[in-house]
C-alpha positions in Angstrom: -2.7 -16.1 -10.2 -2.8 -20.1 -10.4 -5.6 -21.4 -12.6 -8.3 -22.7 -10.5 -6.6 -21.4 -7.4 -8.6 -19.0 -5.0 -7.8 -16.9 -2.2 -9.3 -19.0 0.5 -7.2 -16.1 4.1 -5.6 -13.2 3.8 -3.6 -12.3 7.1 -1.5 -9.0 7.4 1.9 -9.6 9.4 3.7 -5.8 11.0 6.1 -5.4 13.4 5.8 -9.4 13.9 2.3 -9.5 14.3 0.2 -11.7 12.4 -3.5 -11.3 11.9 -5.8 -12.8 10.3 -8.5 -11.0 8.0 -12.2 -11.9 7.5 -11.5 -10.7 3.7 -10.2 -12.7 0.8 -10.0 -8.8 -0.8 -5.9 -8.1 -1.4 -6.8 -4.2 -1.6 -8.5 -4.1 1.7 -5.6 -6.4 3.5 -3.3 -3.7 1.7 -5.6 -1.1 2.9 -5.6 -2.5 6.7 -1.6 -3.4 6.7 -0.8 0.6 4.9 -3.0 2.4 8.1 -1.5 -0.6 10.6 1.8 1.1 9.6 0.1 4.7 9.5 -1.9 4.6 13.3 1.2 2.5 14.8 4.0 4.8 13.2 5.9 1.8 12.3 8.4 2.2 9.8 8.1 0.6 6.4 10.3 -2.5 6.3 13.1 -1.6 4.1 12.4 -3.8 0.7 9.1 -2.2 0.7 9.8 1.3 2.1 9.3 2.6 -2.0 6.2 1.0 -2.6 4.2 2.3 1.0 5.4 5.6 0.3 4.0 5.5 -2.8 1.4 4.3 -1.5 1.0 7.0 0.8 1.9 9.8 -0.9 0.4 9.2 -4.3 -2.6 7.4 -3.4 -3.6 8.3 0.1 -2.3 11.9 -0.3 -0.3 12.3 2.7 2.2 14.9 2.4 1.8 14.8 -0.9 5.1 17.2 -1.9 7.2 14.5 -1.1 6.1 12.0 -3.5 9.7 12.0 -6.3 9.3 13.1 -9.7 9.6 9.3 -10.8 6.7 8.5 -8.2 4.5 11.0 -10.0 5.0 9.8 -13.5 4.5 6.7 -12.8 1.1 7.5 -10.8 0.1 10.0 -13.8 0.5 6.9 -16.3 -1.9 4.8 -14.3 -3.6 7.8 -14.2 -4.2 7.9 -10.3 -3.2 11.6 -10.1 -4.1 14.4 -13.0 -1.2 16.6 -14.4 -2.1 19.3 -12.1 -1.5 17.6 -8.8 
């Protein structure tokens, strides 16, 4: 973050679309833009196809079992899942 720099609009851009959000919040515009993707069934883009389905699987728990063995050690070190998930 810059030094005495704020987040002033967020806007969350899929499939071309650009909207603007009444939130300066970065986890709710990653919130909106993940279930944007999720109720549209539009494909991650491909730089950041890794991260969503992280995202997904990891976080949101969606189909779960597919989340890679180097996905779940790296959301057991953050500690967002327990050993046993």
């Amino acid at each position: 973050m810059v030094p005495d720099k704020q987040v002033v609009k967020l806007f969350v851009v899929a499939d071309s679309e650009i909207v603007e959000l009444h939130t300066v919040s970065i986890l709710q515009a990653l919130d909106l833009l993940f279930k944007t993707y999720s109720v549209f069934n539009v494909q991650y883009p491909l730089g950041w196809k890794t991260f969503w389905e992280l995202i997904e699987h990891g976080v949101f728990k969606i189909n779960p079992e597919k989340l890679t063995n180097t996905a779940r050690e790296l959301l057991i070190s953050y500690r967002f899942i327990s050993l046993t998930a």
